[in-house]
N, CA, C and O atoms as a Tripos MOL2 file, in Angstrom:
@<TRIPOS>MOLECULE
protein
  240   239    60     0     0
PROTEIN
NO_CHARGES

@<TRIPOS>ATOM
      1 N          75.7660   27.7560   67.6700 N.3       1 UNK1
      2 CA         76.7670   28.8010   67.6280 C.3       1 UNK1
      3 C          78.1380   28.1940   67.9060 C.2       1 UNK1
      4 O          78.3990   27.4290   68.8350 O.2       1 UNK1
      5 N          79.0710   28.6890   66.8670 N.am      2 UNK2
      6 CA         80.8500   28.2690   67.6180 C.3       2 UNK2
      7 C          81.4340   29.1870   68.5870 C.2       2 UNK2
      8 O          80.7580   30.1430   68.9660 O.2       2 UNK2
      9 N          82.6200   29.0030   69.0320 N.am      3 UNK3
     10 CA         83.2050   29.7300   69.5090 C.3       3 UNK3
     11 C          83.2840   31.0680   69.7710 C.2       3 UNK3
     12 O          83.1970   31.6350   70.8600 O.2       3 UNK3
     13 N          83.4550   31.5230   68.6870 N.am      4 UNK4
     14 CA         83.5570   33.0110   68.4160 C.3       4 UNK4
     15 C          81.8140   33.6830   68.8340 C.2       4 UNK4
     16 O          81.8670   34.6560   69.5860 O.2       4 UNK4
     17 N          80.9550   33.4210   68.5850 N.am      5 UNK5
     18 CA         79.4240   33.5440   68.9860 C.3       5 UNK5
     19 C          78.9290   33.6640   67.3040 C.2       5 UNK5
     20 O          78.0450   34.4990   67.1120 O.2       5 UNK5
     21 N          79.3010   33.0930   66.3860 N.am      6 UNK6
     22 CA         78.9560   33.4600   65.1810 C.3       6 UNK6
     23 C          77.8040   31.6790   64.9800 C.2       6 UNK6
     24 O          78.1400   30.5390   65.2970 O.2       6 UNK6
     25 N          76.5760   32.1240   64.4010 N.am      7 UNK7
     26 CA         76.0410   30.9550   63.7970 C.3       7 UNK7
     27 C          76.9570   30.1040   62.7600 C.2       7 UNK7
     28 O          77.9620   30.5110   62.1770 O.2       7 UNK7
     29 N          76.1640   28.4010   62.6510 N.am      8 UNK8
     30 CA         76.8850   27.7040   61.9280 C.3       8 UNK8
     31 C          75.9400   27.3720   60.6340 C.2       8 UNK8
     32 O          74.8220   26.8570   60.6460 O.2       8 UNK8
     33 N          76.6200   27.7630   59.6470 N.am      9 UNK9
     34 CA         75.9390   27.5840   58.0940 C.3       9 UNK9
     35 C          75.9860   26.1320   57.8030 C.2       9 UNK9
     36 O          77.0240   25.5130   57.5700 O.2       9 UNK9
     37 N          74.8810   25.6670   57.8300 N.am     10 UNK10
     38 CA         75.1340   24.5560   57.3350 C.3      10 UNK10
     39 C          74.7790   24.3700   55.7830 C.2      10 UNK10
     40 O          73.6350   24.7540   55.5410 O.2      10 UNK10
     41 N          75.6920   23.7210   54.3230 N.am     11 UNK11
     42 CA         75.4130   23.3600   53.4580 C.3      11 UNK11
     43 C          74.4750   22.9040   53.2490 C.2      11 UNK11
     44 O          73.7400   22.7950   54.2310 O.2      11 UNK11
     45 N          73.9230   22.3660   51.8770 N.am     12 UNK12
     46 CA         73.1950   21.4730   51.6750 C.3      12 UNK12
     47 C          74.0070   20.3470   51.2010 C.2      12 UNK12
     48 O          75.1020   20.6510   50.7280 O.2      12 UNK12
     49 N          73.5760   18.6710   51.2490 N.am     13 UNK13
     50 CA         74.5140   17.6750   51.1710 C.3      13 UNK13
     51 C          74.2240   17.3900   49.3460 C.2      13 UNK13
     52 O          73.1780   17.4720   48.7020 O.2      13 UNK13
     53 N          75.5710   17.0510   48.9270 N.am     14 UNK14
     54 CA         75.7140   16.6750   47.4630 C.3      14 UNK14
     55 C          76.0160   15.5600   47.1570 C.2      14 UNK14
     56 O          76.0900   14.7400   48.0730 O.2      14 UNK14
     57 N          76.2450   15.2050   46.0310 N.am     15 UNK15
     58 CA         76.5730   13.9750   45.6790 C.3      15 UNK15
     59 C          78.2650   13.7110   45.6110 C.2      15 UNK15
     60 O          78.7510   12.5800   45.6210 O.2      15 UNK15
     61 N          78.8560   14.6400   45.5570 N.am     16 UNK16
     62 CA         80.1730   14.9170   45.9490 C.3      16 UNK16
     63 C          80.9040   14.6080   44.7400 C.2      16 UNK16
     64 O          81.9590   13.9750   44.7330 O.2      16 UNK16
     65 N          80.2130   15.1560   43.5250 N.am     17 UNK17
     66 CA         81.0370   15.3830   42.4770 C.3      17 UNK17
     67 C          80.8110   13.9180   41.3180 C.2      17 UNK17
     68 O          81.2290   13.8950   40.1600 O.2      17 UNK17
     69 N          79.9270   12.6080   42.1250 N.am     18 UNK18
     70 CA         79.4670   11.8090   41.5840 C.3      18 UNK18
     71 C          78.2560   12.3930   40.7530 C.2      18 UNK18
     72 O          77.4740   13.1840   41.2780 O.2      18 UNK18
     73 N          78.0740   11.8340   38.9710 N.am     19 UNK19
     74 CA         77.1390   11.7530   38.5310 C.3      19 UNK19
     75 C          76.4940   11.2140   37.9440 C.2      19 UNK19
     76 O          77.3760   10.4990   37.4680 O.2      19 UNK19
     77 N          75.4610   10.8010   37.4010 N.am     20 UNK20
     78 CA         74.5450    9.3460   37.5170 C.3      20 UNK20
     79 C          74.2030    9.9160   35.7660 C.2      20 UNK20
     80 O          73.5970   10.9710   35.5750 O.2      20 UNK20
     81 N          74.5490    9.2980   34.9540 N.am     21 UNK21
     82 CA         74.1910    9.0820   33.2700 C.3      21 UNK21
     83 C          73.1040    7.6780   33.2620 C.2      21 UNK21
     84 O          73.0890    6.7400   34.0600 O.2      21 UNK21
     85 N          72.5310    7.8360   32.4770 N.am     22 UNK22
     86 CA         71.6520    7.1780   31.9640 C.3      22 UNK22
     87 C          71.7150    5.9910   31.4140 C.2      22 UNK22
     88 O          71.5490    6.3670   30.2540 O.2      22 UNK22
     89 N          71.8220    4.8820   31.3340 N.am     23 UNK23
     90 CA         71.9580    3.8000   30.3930 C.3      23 UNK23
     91 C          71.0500    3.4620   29.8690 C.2      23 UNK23
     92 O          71.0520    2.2490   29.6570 O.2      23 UNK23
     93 N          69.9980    4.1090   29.4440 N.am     24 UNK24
     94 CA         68.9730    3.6500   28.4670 C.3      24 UNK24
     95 C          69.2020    4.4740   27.3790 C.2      24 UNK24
     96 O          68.2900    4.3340   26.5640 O.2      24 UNK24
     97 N          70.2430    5.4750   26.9350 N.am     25 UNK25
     98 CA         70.6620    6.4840   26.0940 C.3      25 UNK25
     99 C          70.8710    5.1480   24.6910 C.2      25 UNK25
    100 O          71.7170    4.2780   24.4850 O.2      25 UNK25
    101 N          69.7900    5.5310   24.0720 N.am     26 UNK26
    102 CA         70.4340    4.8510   22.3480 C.3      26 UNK26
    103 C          70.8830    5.9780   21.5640 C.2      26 UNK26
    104 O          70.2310    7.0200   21.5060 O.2      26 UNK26
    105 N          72.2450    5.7580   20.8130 N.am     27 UNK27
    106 CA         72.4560    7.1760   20.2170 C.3      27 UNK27
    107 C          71.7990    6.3870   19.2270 C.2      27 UNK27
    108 O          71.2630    5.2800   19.2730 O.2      27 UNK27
    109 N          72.0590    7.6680   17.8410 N.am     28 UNK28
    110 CA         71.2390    6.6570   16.6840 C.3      28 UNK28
    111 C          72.6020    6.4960   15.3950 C.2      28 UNK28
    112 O          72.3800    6.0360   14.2760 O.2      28 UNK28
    113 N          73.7800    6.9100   15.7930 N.am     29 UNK29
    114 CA         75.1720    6.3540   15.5140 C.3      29 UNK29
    115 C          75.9430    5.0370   16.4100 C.2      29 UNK29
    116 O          76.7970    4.9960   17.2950 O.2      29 UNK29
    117 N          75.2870    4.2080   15.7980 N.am     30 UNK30
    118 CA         76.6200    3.0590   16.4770 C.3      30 UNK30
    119 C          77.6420    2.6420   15.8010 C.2      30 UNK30
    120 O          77.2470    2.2280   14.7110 O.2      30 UNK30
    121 N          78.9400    2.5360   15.9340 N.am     31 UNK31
    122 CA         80.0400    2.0960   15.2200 C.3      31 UNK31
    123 C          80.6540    1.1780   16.3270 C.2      31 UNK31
    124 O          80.8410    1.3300   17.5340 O.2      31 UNK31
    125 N          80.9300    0.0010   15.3000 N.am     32 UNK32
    126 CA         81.7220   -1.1790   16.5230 C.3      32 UNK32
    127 C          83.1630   -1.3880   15.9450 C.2      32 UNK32
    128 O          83.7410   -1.3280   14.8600 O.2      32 UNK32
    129 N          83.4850   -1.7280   17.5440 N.am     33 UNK33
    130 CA         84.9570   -1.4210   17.3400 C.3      33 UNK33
    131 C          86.0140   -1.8030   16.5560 C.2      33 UNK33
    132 O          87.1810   -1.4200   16.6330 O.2      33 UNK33
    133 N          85.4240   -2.7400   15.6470 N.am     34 UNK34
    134 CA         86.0690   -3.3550   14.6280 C.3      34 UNK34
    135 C          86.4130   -2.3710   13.6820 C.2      34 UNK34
    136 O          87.5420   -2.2780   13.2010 O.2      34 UNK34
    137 N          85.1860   -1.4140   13.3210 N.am     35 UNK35
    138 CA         85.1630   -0.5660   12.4820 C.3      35 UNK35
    139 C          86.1240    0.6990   13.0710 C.2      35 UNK35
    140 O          86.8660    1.3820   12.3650 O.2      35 UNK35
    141 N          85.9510    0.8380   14.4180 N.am     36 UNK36
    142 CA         87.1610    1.6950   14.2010 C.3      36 UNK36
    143 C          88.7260    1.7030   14.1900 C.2      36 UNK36
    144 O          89.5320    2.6120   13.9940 O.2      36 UNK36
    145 N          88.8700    0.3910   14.4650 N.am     37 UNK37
    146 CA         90.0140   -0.1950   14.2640 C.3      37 UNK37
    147 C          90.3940   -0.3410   12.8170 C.2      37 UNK37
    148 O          91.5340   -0.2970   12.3550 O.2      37 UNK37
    149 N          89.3710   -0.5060   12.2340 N.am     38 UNK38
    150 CA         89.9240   -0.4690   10.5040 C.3      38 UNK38
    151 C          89.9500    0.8690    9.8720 C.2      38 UNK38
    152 O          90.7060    1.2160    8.9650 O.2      38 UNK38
    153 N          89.1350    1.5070   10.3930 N.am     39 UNK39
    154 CA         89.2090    2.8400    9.6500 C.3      39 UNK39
    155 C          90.7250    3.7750   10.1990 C.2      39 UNK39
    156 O          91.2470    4.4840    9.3380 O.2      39 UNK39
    157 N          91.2750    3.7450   11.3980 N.am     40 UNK40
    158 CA         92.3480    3.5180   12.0700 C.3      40 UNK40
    159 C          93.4670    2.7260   11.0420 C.2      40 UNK40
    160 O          94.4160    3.4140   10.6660 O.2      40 UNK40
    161 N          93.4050    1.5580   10.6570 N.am     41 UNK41
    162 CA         94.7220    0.9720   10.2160 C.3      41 UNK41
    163 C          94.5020    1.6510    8.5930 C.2      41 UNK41
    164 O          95.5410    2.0120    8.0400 O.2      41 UNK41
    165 N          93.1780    1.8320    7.8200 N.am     42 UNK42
    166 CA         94.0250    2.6230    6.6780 C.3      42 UNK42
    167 C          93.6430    4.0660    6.3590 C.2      42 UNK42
    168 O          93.4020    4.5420    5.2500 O.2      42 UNK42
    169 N          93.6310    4.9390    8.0830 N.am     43 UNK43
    170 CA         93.7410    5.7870    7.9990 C.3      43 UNK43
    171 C          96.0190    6.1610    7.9890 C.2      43 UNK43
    172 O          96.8650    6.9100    7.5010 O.2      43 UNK43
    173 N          95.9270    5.4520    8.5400 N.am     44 UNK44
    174 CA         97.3910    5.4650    8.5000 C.3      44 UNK44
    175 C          98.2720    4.5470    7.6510 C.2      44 UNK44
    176 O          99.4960    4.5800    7.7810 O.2      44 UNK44
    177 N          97.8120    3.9200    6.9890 N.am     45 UNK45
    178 CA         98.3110    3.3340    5.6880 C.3      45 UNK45
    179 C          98.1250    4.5210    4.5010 C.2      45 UNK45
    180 O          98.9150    4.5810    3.5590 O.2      45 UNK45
    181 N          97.0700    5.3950    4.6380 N.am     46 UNK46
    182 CA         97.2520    6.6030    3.7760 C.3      46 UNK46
    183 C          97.9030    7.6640    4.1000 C.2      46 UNK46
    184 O          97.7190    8.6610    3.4030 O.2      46 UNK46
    185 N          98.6860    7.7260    5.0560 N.am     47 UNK47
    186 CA         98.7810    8.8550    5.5950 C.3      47 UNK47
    187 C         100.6570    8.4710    4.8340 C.2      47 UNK47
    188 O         101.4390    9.2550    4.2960 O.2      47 UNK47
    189 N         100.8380    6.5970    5.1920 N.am     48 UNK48
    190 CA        102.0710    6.8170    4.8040 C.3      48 UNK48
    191 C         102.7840    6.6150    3.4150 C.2      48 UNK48
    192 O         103.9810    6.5990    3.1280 O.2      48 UNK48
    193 N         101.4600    6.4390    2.5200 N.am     49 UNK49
    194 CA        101.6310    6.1980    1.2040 C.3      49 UNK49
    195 C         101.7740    7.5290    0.3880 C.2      49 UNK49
    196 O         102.2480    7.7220   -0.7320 O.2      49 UNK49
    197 N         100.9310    8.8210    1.7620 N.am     50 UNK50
    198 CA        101.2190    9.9600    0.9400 C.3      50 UNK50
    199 C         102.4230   10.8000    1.2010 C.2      50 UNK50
    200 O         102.8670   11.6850    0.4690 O.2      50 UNK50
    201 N         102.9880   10.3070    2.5970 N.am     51 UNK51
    202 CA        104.7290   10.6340    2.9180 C.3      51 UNK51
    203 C         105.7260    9.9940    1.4070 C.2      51 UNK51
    204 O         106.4830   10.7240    0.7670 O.2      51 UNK51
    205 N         105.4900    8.5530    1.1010 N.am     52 UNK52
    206 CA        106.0830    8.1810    0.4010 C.3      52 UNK52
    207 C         105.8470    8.4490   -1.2460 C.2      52 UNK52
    208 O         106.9430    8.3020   -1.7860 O.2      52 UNK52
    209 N         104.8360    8.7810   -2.2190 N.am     53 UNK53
    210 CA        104.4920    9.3590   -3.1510 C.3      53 UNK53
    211 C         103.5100   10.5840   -3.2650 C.2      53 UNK53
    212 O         102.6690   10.7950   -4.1390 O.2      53 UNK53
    213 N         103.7450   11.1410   -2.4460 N.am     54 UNK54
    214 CA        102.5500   12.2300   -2.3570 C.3      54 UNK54
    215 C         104.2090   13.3370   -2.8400 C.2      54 UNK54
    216 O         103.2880   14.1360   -2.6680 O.2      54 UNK54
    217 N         104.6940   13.6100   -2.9780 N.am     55 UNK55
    218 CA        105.4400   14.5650   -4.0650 C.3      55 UNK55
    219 C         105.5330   14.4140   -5.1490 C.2      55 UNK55
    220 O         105.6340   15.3330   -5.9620 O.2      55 UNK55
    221 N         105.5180   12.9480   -5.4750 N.am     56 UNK56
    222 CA        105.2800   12.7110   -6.5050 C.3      56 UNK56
    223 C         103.8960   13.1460   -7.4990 C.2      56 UNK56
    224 O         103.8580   13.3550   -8.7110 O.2      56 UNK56
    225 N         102.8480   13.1850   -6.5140 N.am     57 UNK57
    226 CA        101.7220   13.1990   -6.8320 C.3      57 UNK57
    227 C         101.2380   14.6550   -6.9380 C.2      57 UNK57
    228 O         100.9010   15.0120   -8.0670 O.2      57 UNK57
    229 N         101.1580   15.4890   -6.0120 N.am     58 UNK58
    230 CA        101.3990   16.5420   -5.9110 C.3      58 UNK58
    231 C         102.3730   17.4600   -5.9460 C.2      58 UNK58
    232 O         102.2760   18.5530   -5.3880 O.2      58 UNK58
    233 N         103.4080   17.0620   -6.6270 N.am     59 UNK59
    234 CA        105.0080   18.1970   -6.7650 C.3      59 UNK59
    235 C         104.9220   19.0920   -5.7410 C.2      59 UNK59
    236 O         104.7530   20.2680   -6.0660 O.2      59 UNK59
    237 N         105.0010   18.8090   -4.5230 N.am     60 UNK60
    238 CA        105.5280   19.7480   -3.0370 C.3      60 UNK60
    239 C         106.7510   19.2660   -3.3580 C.2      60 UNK60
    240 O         107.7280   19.5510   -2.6660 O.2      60 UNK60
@<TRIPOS>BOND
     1     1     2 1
     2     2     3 1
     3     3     4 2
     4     3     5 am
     5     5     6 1
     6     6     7 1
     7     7     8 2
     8     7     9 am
     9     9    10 1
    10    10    11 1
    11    11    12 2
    12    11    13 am
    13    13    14 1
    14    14    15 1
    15    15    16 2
    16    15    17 am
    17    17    18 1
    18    18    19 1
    19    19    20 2
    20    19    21 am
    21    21    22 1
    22    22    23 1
    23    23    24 2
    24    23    25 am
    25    25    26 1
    26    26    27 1
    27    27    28 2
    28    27    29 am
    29    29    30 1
    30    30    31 1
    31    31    32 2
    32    31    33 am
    33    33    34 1
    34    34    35 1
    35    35    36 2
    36    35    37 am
    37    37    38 1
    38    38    39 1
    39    39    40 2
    40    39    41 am
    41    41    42 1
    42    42    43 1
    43    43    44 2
    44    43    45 am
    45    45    46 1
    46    46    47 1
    47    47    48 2
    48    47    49 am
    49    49    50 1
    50    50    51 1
    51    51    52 2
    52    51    53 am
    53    53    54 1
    54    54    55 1
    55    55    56 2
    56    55    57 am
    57    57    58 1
    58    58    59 1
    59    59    60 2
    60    59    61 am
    61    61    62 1
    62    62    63 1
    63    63    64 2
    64    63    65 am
    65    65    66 1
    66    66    67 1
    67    67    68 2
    68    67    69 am
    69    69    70 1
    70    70    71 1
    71    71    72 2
    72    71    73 am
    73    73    74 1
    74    74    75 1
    75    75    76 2
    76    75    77 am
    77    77    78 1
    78    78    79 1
    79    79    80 2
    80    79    81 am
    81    81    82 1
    82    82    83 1
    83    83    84 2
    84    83    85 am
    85    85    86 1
    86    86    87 1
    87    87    88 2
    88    87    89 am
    89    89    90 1
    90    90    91 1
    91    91    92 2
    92    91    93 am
    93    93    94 1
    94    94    95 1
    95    95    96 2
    96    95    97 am
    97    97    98 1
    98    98    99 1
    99    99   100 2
   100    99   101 am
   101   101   102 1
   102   102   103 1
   103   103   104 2
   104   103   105 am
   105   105   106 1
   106   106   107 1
   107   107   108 2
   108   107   109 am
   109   109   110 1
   110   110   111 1
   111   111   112 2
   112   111   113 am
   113   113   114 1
   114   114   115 1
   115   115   116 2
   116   115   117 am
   117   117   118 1
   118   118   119 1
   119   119   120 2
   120   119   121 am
   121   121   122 1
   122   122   123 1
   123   123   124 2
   124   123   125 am
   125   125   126 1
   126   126   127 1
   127   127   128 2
   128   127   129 am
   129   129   130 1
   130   130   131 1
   131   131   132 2
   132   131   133 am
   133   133   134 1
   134   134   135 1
   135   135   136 2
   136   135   137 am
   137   137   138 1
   138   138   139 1
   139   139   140 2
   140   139   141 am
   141   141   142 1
   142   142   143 1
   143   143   144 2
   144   143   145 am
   145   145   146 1
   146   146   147 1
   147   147   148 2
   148   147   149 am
   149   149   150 1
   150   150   151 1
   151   151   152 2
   152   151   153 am
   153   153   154 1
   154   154   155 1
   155   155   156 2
   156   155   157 am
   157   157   158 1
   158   158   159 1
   159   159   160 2
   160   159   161 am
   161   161   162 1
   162   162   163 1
   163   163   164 2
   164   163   165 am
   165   165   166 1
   166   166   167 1
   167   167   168 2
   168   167   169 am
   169   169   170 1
   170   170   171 1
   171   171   172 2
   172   171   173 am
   173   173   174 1
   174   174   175 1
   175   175   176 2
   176   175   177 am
   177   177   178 1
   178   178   179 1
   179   179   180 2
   180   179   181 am
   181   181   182 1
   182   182   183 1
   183   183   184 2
   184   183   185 am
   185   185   186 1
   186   186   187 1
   187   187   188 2
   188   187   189 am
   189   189   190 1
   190   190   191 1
   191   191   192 2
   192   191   193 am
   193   193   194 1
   194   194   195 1
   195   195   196 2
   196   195   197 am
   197   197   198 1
   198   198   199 1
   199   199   200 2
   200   199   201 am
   201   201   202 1
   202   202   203 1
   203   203   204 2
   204   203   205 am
   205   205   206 1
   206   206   207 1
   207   207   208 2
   208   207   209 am
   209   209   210 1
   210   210   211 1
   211   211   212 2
   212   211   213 am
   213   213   214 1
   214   214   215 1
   215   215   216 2
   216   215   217 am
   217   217   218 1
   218   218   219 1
   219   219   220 2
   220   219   221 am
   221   221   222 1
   222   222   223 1
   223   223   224 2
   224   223   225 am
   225   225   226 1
   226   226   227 1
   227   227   228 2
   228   227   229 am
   229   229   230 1
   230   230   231 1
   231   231   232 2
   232   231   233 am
   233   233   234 1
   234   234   235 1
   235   235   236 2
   236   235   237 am
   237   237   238 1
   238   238   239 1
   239   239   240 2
@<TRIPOS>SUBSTRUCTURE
     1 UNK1         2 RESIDUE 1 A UNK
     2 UNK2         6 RESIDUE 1 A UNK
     3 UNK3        10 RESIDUE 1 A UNK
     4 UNK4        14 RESIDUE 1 A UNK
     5 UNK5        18 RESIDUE 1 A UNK
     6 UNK6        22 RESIDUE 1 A UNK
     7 UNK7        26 RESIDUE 1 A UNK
     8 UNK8        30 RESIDUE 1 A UNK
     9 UNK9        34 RESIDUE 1 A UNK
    10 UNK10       38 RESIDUE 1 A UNK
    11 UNK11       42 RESIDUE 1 A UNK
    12 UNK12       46 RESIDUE 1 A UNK
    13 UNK13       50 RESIDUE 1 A UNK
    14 UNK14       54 RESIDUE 1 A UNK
    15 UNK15       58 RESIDUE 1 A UNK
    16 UNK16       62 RESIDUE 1 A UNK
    17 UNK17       66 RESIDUE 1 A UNK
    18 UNK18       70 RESIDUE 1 A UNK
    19 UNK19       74 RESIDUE 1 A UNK
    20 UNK20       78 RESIDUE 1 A UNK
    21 UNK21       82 RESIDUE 1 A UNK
    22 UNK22       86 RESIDUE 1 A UNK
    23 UNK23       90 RESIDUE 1 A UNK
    24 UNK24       94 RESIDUE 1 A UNK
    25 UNK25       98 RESIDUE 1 A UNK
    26 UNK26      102 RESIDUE 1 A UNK
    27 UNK27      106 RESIDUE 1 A UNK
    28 UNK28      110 RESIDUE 1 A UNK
    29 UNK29      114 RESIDUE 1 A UNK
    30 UNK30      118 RESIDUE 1 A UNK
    31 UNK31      122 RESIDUE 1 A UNK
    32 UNK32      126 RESIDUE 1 A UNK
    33 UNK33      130 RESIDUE 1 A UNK
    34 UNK34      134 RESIDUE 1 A UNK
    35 UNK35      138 RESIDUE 1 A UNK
    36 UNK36      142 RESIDUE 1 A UNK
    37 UNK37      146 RESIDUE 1 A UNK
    38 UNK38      150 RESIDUE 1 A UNK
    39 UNK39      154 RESIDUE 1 A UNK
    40 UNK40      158 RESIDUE 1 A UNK
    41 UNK41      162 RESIDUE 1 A UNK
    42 UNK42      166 RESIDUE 1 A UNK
    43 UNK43      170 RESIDUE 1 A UNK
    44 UNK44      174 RESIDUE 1 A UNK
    45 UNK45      178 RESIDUE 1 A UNK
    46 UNK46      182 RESIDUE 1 A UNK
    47 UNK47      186 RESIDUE 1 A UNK
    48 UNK48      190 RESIDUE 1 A UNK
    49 UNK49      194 RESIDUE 1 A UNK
    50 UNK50      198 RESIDUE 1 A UNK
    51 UNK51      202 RESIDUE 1 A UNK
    52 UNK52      206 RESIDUE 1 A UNK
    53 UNK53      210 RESIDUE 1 A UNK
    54 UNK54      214 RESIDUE 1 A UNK
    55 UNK55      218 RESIDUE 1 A UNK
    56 UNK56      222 RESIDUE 1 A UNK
    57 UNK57      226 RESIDUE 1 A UNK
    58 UNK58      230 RESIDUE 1 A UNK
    59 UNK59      234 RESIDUE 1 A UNK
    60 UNK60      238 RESIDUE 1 A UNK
């Protein structure tokens, strides 16, 4: 009991917001980082070929 005469609740103890993942997880998509680095450089090599002739191409 505290002070006041009231019982003390005690919690139950947690992991405190830590959580434990798995490392035996195989997805069945792997992509290495090479690949997304390239798909990355001409995702934006298209992006600026269509700033630069894409009116042309499409009359916007």
């Amino acid at each position: 009991m505290n002070k006041r005469g009231q019982r003390k609740v005690s919690m139950p103890s947690s992991s405190g917001g830590i959580m434990r993942y798995f490392e035996e997880y195989k997805s069945k998509f792997v992509i290495k980082p090479g690949h997304v680095i390239f798909l990355s450089v001409v995702t934006i090599i298209a992006i600026i070929m269509l700033h630069i002739f894409g009116r042309g191409i499409f009359g916007f």
